[in-house]
N, CA, C and O of each residue as an XYZ file, in Angstrom:
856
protein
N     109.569    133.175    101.464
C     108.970    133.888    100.348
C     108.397    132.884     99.340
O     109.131    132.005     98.888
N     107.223    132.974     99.003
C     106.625    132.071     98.036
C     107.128    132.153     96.898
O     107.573    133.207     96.444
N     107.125    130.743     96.113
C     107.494    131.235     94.921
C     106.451    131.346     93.930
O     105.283    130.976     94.047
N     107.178    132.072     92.630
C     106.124    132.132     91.908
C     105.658    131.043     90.739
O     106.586    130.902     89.943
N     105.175    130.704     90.595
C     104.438    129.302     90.140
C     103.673    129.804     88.345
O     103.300    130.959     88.143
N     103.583    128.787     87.336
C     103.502    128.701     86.098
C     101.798    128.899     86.610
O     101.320    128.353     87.605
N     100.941    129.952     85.519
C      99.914    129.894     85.259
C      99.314    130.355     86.565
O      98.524    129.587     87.114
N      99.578    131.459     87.104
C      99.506    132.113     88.251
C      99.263    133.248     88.275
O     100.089    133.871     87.608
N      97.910    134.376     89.088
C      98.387    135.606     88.611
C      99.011    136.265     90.204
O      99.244    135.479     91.122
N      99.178    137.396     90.328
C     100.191    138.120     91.398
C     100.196    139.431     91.515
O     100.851    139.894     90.581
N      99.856    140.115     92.087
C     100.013    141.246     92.361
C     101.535    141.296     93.396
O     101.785    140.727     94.459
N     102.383    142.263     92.518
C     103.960    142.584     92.511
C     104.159    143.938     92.952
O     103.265    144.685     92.555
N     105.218    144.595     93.780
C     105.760    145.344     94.101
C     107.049    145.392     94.653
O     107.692    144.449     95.116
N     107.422    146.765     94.549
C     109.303    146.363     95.177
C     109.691    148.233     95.565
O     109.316    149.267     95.012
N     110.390    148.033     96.486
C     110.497    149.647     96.976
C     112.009    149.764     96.856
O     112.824    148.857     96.684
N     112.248    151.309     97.005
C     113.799    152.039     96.809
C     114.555    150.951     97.938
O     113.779    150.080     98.331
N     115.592    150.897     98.362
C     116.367    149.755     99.061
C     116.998    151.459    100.221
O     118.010    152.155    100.146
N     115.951    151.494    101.017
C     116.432    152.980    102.102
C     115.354    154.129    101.300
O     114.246    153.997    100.781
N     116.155    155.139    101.462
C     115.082    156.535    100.996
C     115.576    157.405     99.911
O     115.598    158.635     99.948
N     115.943    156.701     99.007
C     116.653    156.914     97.690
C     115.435    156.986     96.810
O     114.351    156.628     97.271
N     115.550    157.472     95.442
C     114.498    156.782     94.537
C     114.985    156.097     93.382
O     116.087    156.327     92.883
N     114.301    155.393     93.025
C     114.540    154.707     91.823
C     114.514    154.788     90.566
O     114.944    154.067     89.665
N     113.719    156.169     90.615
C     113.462    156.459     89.424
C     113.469    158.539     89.336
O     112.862    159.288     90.101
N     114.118    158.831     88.475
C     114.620    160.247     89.005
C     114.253    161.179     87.857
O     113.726    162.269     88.081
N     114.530    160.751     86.628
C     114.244    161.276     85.550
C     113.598    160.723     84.389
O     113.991    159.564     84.260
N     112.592    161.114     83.278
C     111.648    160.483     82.505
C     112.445    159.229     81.778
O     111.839    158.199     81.483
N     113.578    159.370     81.566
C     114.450    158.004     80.689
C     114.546    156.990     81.866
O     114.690    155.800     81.587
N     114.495    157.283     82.824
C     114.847    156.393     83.953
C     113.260    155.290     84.245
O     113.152    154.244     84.885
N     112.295    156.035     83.518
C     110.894    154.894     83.798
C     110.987    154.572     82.399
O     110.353    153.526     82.263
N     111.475    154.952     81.237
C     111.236    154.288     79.947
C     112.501    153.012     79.745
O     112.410    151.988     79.069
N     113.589    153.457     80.525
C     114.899    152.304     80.391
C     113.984    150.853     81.251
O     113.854    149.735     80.752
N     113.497    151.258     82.511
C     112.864    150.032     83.157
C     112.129    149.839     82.594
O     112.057    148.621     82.757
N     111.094    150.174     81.692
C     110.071    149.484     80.880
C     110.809    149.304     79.714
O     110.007    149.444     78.790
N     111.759    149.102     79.336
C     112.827    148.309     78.383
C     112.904    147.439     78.753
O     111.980    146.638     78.614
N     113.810    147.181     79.288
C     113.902    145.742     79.935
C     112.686    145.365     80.551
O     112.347    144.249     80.159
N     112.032    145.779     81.227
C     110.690    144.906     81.498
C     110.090    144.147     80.371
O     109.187    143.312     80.428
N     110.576    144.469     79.603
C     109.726    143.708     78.147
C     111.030    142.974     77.402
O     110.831    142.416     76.322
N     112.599    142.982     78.094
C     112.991    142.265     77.824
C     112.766    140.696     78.559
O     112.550    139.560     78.136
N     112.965    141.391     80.014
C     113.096    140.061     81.057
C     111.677    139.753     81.577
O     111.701    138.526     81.665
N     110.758    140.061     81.874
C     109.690    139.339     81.880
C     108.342    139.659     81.349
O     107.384    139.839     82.102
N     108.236    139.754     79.640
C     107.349    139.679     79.030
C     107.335    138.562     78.531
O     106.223    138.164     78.182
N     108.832    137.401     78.245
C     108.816    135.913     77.833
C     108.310    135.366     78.640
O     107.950    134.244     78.285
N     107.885    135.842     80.506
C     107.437    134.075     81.448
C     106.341    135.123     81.674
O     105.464    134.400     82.147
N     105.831    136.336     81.643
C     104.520    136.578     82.544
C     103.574    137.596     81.473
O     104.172    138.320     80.677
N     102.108    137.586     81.526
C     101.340    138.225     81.177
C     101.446    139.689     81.976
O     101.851    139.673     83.139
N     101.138    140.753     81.446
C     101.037    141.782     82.480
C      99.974    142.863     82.018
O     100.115    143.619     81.057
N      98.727    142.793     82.995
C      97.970    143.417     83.407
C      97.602    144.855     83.619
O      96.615    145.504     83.275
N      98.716    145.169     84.305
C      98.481    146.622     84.678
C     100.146    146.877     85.347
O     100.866    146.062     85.923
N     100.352    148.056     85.075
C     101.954    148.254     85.693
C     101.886    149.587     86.219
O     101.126    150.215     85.482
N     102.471    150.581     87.470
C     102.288    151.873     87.705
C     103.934    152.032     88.663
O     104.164    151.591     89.790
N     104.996    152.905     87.629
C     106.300    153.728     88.488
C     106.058    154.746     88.947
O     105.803    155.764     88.302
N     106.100    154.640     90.201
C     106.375    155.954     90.820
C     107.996    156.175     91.440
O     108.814    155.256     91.391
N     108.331    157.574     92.044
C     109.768    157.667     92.024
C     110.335    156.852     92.685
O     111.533    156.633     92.503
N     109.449    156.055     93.827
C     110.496    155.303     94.567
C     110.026    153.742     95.378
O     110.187    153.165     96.454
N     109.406    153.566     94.161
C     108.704    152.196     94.535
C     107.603    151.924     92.708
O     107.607    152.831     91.876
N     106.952    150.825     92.498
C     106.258    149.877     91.450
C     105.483    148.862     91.907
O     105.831    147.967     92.677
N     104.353    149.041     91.373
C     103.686    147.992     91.417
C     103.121    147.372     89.895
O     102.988    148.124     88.929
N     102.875    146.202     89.842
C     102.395    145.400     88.498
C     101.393    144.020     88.797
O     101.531    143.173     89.679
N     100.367    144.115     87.761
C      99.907    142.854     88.132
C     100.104    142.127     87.025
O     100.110    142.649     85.910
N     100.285    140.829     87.228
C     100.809    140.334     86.224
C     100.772    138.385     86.448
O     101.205    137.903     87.495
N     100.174    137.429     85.259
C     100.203    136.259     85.270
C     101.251    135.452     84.750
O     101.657    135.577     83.595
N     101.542    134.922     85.272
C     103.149    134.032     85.273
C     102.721    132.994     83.713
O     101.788    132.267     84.054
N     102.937    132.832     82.825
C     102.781    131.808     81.717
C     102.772    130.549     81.977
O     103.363    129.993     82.902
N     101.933    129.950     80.967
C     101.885    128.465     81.238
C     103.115    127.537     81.147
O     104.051    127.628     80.352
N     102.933    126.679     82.067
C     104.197    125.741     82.003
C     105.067    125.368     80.845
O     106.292    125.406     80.727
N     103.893    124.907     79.821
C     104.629    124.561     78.494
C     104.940    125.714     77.650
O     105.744    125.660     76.720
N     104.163    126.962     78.059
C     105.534    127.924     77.244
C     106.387    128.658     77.839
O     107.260    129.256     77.211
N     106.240    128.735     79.398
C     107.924    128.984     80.461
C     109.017    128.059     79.375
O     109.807    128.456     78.519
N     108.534    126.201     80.006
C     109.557    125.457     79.429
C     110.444    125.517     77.798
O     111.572    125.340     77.338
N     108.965    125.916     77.334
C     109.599    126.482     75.120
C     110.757    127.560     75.252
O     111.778    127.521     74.565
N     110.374    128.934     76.613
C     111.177    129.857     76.681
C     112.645    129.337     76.815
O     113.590    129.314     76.026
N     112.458    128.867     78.302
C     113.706    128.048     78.725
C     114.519    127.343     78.175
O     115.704    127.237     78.495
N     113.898    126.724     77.190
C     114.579    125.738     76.462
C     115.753    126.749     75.656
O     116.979    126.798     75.756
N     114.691    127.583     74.751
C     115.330    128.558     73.897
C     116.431    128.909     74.431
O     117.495    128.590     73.900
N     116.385    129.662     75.629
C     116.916    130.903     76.126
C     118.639    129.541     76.710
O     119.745    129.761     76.217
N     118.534    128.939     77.219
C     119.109    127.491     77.445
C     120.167    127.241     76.222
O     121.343    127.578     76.361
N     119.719    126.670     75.088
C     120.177    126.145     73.881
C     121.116    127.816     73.082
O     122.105    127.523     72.410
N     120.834    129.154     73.170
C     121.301    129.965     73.265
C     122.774    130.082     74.042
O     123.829    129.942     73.424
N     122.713    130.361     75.502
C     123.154    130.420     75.996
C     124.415    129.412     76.573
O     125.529    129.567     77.071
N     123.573    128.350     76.207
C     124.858    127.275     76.711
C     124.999    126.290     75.481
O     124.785    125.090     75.652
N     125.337    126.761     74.311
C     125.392    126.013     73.263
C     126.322    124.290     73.363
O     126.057    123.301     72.679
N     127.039    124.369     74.063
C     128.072    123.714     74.125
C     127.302    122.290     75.267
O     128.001    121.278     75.302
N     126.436    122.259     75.821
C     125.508    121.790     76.176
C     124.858    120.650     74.955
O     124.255    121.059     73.963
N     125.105    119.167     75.235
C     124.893    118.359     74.412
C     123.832    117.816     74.530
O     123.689    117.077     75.504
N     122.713    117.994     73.572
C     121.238    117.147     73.119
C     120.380    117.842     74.800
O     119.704    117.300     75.675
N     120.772    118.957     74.621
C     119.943    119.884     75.826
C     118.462    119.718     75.417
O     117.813    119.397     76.413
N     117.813    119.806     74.484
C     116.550    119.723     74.355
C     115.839    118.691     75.023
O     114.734    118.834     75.546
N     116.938    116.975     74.967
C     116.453    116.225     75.168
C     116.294    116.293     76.824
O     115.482    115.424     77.143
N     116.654    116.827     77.689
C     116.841    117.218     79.400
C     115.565    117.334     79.562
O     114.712    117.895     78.874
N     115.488    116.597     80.796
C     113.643    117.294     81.614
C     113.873    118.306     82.334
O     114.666    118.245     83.274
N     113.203    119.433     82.003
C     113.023    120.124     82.663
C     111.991    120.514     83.782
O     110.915    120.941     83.364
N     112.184    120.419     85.360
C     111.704    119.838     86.299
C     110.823    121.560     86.661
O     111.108    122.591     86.050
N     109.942    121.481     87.583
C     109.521    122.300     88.116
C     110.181    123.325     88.561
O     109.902    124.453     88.153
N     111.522    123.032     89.801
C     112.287    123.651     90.126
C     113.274    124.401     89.062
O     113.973    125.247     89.621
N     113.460    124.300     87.847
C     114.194    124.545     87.135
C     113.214    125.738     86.717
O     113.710    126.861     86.632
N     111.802    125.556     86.441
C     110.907    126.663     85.777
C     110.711    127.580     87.026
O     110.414    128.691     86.588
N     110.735    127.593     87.950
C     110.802    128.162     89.042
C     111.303    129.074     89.188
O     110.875    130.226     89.258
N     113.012    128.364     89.298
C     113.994    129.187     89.078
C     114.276    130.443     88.186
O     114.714    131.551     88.494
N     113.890    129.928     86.999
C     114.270    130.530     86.015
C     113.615    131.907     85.980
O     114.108    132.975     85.617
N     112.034    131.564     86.575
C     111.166    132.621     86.911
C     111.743    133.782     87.272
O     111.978    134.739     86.534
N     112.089    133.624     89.060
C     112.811    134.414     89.579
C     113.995    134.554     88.836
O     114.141    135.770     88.720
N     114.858    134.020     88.310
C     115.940    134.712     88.025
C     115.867    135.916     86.739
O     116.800    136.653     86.418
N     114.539    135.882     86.139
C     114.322    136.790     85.085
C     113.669    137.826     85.674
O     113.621    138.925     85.121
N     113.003    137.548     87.052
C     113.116    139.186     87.614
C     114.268    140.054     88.466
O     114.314    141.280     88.559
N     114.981    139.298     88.929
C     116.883    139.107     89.718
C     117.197    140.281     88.112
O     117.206    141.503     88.259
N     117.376    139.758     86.993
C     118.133    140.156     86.485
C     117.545    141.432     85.517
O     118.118    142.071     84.635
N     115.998    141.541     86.118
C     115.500    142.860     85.570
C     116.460    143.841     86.664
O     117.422    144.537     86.339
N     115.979    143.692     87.821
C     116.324    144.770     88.955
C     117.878    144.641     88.910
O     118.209    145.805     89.138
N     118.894    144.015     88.773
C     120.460    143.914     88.462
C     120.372    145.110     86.789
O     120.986    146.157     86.584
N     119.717    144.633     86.200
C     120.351    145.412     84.561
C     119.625    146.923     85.285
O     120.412    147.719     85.797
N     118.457    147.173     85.288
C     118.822    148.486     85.912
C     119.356    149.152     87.207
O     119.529    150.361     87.363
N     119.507    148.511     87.794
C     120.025    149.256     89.044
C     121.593    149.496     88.365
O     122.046    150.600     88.669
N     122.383    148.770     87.614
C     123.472    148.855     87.362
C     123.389    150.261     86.454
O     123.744    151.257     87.083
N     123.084    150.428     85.436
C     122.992    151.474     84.377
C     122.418    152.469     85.444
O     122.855    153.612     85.310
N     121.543    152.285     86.463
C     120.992    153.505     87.238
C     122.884    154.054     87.897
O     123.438    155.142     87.738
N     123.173    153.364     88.291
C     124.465    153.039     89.412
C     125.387    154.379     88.665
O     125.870    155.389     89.176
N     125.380    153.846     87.147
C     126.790    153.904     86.282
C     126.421    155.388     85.837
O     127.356    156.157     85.615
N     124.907    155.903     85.674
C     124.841    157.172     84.892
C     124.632    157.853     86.426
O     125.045    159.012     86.399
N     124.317    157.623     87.230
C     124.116    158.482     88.611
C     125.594    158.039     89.872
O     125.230    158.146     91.043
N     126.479    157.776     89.762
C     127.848    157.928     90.015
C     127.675    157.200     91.322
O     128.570    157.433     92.135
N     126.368    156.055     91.857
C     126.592    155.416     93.151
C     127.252    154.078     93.209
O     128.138    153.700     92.441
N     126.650    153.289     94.354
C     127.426    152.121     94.644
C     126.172    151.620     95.498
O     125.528    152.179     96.385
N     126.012    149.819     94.650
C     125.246    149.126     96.060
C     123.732    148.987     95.266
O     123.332    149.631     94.297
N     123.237    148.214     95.818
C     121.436    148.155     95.762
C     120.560    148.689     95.726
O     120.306    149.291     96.769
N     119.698    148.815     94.750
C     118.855    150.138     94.830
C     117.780    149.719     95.143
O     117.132    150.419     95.921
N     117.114    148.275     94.605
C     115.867    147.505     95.224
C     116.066    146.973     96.404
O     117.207    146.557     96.602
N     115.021    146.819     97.555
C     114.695    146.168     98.262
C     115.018    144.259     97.868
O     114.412    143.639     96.994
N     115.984    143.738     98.680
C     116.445    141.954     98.116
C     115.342    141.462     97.737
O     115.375    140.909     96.638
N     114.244    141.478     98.349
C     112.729    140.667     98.110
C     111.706    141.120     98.015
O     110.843    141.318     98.870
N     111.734    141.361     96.750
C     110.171    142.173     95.767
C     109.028    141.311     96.718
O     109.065    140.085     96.822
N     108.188    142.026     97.272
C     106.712    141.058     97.513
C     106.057    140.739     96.508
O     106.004    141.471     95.520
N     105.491    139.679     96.583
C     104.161    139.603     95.863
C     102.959    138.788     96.674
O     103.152    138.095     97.672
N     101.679    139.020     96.031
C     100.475    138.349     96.670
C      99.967    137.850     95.172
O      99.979    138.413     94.077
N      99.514    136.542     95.609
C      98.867    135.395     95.208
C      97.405    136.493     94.699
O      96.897    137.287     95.490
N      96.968    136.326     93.388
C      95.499    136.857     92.895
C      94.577    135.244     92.766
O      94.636    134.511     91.779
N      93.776    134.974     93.995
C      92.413    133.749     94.137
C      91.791    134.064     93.145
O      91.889    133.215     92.259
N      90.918    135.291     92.783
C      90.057    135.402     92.537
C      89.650    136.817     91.250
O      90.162    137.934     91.333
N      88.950    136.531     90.477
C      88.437    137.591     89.637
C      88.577    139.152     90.305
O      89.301    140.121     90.076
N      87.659    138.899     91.101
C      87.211    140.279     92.243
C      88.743    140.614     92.585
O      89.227    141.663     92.160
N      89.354    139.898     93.203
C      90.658    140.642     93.842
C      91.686    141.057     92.802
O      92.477    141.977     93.008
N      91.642    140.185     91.417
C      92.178    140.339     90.194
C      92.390    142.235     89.409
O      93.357    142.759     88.857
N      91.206    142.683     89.679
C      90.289    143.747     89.309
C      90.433    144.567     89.998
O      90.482    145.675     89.464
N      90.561    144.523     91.313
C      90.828    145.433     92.172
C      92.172    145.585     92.495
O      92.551    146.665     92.948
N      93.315    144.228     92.253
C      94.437    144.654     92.269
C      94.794    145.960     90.879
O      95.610    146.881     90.929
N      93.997    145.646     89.914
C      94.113    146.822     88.706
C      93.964    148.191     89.180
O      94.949    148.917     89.313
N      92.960    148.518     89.401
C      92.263    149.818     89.889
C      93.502    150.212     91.119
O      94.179    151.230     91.264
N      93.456    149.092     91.796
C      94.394    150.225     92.904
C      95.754    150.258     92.433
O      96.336    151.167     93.025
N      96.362    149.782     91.788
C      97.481    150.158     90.931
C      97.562    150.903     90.288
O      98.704    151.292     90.046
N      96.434    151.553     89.623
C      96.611    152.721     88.612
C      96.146    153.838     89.497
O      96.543    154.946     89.136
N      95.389    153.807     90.582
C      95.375    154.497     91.695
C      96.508    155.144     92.615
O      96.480    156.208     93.234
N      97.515    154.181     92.518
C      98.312    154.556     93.633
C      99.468    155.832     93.255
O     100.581    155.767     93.776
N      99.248    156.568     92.658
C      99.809    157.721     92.819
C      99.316    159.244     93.800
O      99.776    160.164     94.477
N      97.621    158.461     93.078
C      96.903    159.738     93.974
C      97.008    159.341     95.354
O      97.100    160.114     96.308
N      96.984    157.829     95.406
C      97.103    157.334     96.974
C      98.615    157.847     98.005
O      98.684    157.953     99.229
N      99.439    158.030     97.200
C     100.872    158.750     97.908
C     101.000    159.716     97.459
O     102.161    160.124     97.480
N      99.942    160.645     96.804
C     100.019    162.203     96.577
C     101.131    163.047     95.598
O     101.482    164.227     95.569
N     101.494    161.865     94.829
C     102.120    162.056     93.695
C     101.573    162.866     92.666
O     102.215    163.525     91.847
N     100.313    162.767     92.769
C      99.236    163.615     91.543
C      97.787    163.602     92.079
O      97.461    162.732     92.887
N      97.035    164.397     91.722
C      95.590    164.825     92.061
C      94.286    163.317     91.558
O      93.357    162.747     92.131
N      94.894    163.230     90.334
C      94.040    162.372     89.209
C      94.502    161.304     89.132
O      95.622    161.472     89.615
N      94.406    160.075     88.797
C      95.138    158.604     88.411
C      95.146    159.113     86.809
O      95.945    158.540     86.070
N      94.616    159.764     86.456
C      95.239    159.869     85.237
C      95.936    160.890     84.380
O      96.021    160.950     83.153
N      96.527    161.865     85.540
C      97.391    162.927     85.315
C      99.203    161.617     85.459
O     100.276    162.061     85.050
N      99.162    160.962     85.733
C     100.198    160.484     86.063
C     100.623    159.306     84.617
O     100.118    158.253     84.229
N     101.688    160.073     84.186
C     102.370    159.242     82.593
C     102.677    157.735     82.769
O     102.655    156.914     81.853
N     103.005    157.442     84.248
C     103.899    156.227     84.287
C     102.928    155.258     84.980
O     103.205    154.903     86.126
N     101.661    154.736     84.303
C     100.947    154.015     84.802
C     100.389    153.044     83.438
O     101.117    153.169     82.453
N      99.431    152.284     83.292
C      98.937    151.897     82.122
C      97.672    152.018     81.410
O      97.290    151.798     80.260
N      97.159    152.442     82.485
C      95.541    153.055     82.813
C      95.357    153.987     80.900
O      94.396    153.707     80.183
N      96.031    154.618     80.621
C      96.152    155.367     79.539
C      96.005    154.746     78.365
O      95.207    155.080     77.489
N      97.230    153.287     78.298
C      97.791    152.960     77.408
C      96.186    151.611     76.916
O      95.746    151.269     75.818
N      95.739    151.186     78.484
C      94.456    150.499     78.065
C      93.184    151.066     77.799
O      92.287    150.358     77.342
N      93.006    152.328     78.048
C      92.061    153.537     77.596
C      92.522    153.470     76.193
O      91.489    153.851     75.643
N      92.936    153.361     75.720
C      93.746    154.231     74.560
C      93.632    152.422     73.043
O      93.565    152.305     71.820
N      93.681    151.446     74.306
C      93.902    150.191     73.498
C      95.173    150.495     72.823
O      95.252    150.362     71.602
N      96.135    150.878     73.498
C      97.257    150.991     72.500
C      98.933    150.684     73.616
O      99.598    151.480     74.280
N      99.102    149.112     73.358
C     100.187    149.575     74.179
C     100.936    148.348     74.321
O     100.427    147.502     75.056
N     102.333    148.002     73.623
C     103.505    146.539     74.091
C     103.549    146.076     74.706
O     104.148    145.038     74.424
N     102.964    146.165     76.502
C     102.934    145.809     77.019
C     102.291    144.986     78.098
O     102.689    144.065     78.811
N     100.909    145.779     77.944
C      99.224    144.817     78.690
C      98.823    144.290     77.679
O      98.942    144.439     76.463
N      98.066    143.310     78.725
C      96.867    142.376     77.513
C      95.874    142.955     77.156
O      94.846    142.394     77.535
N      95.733    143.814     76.607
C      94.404    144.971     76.681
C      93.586    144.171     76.329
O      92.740    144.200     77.224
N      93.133    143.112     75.229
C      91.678    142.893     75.018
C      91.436    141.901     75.847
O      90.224    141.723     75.963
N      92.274    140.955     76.667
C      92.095    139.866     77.787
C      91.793    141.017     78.832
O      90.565    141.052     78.900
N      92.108    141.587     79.336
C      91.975    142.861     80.541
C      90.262    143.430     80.150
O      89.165    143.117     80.611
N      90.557    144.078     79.435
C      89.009    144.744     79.127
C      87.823    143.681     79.086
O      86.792    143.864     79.733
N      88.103    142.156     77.997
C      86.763    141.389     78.385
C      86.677    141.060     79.968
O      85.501    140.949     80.315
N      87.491    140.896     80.899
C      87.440    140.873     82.155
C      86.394    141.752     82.912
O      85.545    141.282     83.670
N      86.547    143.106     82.621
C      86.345    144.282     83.039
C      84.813    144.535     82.473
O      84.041    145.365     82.952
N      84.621    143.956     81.739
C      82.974    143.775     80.745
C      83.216    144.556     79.531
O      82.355    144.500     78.653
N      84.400    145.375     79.323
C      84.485    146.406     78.148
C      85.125    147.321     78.577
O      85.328    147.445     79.785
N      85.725    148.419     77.400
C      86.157    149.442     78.321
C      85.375    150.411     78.292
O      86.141    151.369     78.184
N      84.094    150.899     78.324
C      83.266    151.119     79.487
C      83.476    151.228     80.487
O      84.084    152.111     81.093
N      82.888    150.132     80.878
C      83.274    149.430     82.328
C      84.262    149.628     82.906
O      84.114    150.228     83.971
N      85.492    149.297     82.564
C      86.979    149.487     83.226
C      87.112    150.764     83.408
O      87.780    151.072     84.395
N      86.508    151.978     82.497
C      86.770    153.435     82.993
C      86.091    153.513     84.321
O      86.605    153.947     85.352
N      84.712    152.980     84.166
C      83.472    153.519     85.139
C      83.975    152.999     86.650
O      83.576    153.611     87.640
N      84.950    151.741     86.802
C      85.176    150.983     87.898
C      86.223    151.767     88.400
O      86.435    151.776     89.613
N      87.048    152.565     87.461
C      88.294    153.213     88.218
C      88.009    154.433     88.324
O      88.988    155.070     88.713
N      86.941    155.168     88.122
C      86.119    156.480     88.420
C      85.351    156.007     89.745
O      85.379    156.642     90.799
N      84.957    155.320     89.631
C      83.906    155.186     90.968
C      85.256    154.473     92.337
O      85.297    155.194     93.333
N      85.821    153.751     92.366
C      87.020    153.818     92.844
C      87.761    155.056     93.094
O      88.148    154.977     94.261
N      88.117    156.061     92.624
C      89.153    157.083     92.711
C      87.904    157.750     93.212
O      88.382    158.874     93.364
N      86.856    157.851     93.518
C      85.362    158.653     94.080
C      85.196    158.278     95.126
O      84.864    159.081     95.997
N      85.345    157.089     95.381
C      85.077    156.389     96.924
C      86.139    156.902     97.518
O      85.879    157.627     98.479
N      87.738    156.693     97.136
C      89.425    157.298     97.679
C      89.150    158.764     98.496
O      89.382    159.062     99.668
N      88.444    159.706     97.170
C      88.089    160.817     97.305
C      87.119    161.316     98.380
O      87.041    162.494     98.728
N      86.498    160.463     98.799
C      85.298    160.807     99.622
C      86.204    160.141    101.333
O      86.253    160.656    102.450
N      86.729    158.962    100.848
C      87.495    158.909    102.301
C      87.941    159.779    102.939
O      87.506    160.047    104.058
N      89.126    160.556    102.246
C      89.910    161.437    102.480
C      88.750    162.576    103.655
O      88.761    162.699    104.880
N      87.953    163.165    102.690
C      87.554    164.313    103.383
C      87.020    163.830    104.353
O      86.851    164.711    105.196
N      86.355    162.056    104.950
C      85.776    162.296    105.790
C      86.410    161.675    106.992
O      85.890    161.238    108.019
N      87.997    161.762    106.516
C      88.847    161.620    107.501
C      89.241    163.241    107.985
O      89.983    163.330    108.963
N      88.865    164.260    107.466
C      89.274    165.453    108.050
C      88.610    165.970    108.895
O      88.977    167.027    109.408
């Protein structure tokens, strides 16, 4: 599994762990977007995010080295106070690495546990190894967006990409929202204009597949 690397972007996903869901009731997508903005809004930019009941996808750019390492340091000097002239330590690649993954480890641990404790189970609710794919390029950047805010109508969760609450598509329509980069996203997109017109003509092309697969 690759890792994920400083100053990187990624298109992310992670499914129910069997045929469970992950997400069951409306507090159950607002608790994970709690902590999502606890545990990795300090190392990653995020783009576009869409819950559905039993799987997520997000796109999202990993932060630059020197402010992973500012995080780390912090989060470090916190945590292990007792740790002498810690600032002065190099902190190596592998260490920012680490730390990466372990701030998404401990997104999917804090909720699966509280999922565990208010729904009376036992055991794993994510899949051990979230995928992700490497974003090369602008074009694939853009299109990882669109089909993320897409993918509800794509598993027939809803008619519209934008009948569906638990996506971000809204919140960057709207320019209003804690969690995307909306005005880095939109100059991308040429404006938001543009970003509507690309995920209309997208969800039109989806639309036209369909029937002429029938």
């Amino acid at each position: 599994m690759e890792k994920l690397q400083p100053n990187c972007s990624y298109h992310i996903f992670n499914h129910a762990n069997g045929f469970e869901n992950i997400f069951i009731e409306d507090e159950n997508y607002r608790f994970f977007l709690d902590k999502y903005n606890q545990y990795i809004l300090p190392i990653a930019e995020t783009y576009a995010y869409c819950l559905l009941p039993n799987h997520f996808h997000l796109v999202v750019r990993i932060r630059r080295r020197e402010v992973l390492e500012e995080v780390f340091r912090n989060f470090k000097s916190t945590n292990f106070s007792k740790v002498q002239n810690f600032e002065k330590v190099e902190v190596t690649d592998n260490m920012i690495e680490y730390y990466i993954s372990k701030q998404f480890a401990n997104l999917f641990s804090c909720y699966t546990q509280s999922f565990n404790k208010v729904n009376k189970r036992r055991g794993s609710l994510f899949l051990k190894n979230f995928r992700r794919e490497p974003i090369k390029n602008k074009a694939y950047f853009m299109n990882a967006v669109i089909y993320t805010h897409r993918n509800p109508v794509h598993h027939a969760f809803c008619d519209r990409y934008t009948d569906w609450s638990y996506t971000s598509f809204c919140e960057i329509k709207e320019r209003n929202s804690q969690i995307i980069e909306v005005d880095k996203l939109l100059r991308m997109f040429g404006g938001r204009d543009s970003f509507i017109d690309l995920h209309e003509q997208s969800a039109n092309k989806f639309r036209e597949s369909l029937i002429a697969d029938l």
